[in-house]
FIZATOR-39957 format. One line per field, with one value per residue: x, y, z of N, C-alpha, C, CB in turn. Coordinates in steps of 0.1 Angstrom, whole numbers, always signed. Atoms other than C-alpha are relative to their C-alpha. Glycine has a CB too. Example, Ala and Ser with C-alpha at 12.3 -4.5 7.8 and 13.67 -1.06 7.14 Angstrom:
<pts>
nx	+9, -9;
ny	-12, -11;
nz	+0, +0;
cax	+123, +137;
cay	-45, -11;
caz	+78, +71;
cx	+9, -8;
cy	+12, +11;
cz	+0, +8;
cbx	-10, +4;
cby	+0, +5;
cbz	+12, -14;
</pts>
This chain:
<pts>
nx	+3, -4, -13, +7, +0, -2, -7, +6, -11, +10, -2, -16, +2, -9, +3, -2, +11, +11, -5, +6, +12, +6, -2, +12, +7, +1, +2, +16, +10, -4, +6, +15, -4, -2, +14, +11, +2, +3, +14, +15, -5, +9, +16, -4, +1, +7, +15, +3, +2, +12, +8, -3, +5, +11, +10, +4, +15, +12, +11, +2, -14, +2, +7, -3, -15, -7, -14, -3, +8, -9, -16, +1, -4, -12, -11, +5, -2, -9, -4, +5, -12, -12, +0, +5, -8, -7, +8, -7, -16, -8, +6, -8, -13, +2, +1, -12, -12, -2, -6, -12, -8, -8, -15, -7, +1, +22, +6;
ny	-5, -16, -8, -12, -13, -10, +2, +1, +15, +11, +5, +6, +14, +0, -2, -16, -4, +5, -7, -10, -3, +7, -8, -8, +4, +3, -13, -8, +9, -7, -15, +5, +5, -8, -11, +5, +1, -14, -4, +11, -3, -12, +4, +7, -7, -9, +8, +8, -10, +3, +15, +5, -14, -2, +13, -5, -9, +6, +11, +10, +4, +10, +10, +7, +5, +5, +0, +7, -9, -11, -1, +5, -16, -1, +9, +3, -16, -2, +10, -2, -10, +3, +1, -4, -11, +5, +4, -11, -5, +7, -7, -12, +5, +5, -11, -10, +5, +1, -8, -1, +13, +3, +3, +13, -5, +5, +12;
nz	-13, -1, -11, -11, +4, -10, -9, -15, -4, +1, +11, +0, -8, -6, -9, -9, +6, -10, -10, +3, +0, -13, -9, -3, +0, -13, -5, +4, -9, -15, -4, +0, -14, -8, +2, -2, -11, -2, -1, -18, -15, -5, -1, -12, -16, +7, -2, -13, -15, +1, -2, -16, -6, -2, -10, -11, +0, +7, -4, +15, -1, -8, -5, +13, +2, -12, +5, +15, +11, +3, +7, +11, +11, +1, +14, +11, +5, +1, +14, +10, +5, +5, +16, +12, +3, +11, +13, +3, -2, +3, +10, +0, +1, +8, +8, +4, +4, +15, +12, +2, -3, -10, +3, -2, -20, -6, -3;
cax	+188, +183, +204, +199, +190, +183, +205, +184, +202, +165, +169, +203, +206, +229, +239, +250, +215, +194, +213, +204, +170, +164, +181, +155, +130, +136, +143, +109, +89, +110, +101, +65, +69, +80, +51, +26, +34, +38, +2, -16, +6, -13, -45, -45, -46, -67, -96, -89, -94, -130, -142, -129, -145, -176, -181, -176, -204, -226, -257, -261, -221, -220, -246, -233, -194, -177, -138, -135, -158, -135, -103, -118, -122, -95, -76, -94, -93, -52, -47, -68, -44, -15, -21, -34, -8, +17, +4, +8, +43, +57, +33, +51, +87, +82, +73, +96, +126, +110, +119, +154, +182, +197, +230, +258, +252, +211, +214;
cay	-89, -51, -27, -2, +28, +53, +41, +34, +11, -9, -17, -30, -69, -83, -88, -53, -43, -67, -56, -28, -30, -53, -26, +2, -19, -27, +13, +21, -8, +9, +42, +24, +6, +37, +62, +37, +28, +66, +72, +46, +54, +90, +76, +50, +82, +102, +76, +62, +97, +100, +64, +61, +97, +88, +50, +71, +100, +89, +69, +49, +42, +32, +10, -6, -7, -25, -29, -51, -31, +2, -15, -34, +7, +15, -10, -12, +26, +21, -9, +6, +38, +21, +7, +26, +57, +26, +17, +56, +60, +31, +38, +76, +62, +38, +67, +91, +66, +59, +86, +92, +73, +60, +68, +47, +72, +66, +29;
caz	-365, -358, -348, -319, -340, -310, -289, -259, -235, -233, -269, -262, -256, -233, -200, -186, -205, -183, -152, -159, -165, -137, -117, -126, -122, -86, -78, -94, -72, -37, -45, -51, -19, +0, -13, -9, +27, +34, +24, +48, +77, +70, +59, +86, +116, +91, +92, +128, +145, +128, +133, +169, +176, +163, +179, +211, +204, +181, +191, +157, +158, +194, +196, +156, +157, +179, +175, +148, +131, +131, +128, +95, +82, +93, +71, +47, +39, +47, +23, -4, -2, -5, -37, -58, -44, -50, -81, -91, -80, -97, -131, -131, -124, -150, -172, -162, -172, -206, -220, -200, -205, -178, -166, -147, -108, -114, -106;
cx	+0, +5, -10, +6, -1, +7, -1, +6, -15, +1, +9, -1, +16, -1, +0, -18, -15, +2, -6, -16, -9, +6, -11, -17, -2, +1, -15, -10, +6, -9, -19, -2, -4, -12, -9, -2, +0, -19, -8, +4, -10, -16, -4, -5, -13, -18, +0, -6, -16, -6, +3, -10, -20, -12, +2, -12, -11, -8, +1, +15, +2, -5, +9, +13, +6, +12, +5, -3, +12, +15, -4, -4, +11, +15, +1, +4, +23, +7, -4, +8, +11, +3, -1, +12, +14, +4, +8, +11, +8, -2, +13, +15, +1, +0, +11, +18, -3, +7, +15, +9, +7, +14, +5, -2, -12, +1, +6;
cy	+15, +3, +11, +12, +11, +1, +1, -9, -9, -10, -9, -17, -3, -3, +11, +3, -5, +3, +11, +2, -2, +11, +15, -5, -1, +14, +4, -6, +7, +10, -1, -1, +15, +11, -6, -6, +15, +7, -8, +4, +17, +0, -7, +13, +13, -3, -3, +14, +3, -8, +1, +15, -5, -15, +7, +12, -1, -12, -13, -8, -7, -12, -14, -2, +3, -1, -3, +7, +12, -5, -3, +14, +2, -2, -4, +8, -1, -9, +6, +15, -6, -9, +5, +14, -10, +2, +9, -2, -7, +4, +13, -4, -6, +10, +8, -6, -3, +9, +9, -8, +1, +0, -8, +5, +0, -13, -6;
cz	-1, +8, +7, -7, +15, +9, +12, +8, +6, -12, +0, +6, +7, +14, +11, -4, +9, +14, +3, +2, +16, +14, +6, +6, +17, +11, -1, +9, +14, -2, -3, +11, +15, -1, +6, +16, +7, +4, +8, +9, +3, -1, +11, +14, -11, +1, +16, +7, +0, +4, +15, +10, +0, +4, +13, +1, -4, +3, -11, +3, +11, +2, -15, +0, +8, -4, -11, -12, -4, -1, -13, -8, +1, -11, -13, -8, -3, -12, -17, -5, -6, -11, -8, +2, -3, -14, -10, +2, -13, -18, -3, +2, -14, -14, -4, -4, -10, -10, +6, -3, +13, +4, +10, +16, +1, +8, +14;
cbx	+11, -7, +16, +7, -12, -8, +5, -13, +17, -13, +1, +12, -7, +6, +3, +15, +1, +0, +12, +4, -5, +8, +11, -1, +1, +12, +9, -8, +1, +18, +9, -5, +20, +12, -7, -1, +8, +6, -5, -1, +22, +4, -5, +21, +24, +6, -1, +16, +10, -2, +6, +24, +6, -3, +6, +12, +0, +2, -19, -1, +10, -4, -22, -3, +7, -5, +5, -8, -17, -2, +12, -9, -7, -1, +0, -12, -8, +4, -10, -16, +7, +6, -5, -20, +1, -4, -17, -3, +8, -3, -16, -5, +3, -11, -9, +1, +7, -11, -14, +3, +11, -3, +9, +17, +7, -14, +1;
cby	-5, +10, +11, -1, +2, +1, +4, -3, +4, +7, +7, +11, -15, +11, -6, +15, -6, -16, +3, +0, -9, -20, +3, +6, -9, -11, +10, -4, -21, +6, +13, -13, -4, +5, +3, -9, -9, +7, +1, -19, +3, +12, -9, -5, +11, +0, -19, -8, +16, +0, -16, +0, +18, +7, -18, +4, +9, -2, +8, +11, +10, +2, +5, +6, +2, -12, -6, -13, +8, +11, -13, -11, +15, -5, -11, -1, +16, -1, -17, -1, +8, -5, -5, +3, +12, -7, +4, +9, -7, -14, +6, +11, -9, -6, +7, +9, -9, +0, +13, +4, -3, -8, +12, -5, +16, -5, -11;
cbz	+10, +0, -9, +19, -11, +4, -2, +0, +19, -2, -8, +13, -12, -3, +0, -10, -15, -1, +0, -12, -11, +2, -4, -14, -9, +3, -10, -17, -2, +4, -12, -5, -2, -1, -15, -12, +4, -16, -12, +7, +0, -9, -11, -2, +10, -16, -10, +8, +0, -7, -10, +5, -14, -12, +2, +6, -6, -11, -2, -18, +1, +5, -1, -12, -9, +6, +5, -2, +7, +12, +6, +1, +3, +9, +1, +0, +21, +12, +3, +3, +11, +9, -4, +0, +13, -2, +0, +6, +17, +6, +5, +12, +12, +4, +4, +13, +6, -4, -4, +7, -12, +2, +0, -7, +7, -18, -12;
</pts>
């Protein structure tokens, strides 16, 4: 069996070790979570104020989208943020604990 040369507490088996892991793991997906609902709540009023501006002014828009229509941007645009700035967050967390180790007031 090998040993934990670097002395990463990933490498390490066990159950503190899985605790552990399973603890960063669930920090990294919140602070996913929390970014990624962040950014729709601003994408979300970023798209609505355009699209609602221009089914009331615009000829073409008026006559073509009707409610459904502009909520389904709306949502679309807010869902498709909040993944991918997800996505990001968790990625970069992920990252930036590869290469610290973790201590016992991080988790």
């Amino acid at each position: 069996m090998a040993k934990n040369v670097g002395g990463s507490p990933f490498e390490s088996t066990g159950l503190a070790a899985l605790d552990q892991k399973l603890a960063m793991a669930k920090r990294c997906s919140h602070e996913g979570v929390m970014a990624g609902a962040k950014a729709a709540v601003v994408a979300s009023v970023a798209t609505a104020i355009p699209t609602i501006a221009s089914a009331r002014w615009l000829p073409w828009a008026k006559a073509n989208l009707n409610h459904t229509a502009q909520a389904l941007i709306i949502s679309t645009v807010a869902g498709a943020v909040y993944f991918i700035v997800a996505d990001k967050t968790i990625l970069a967390a992920a990252r930036r604990n590869s290469f610290n180790k973790p201590s016992i007031s991080d988790i």
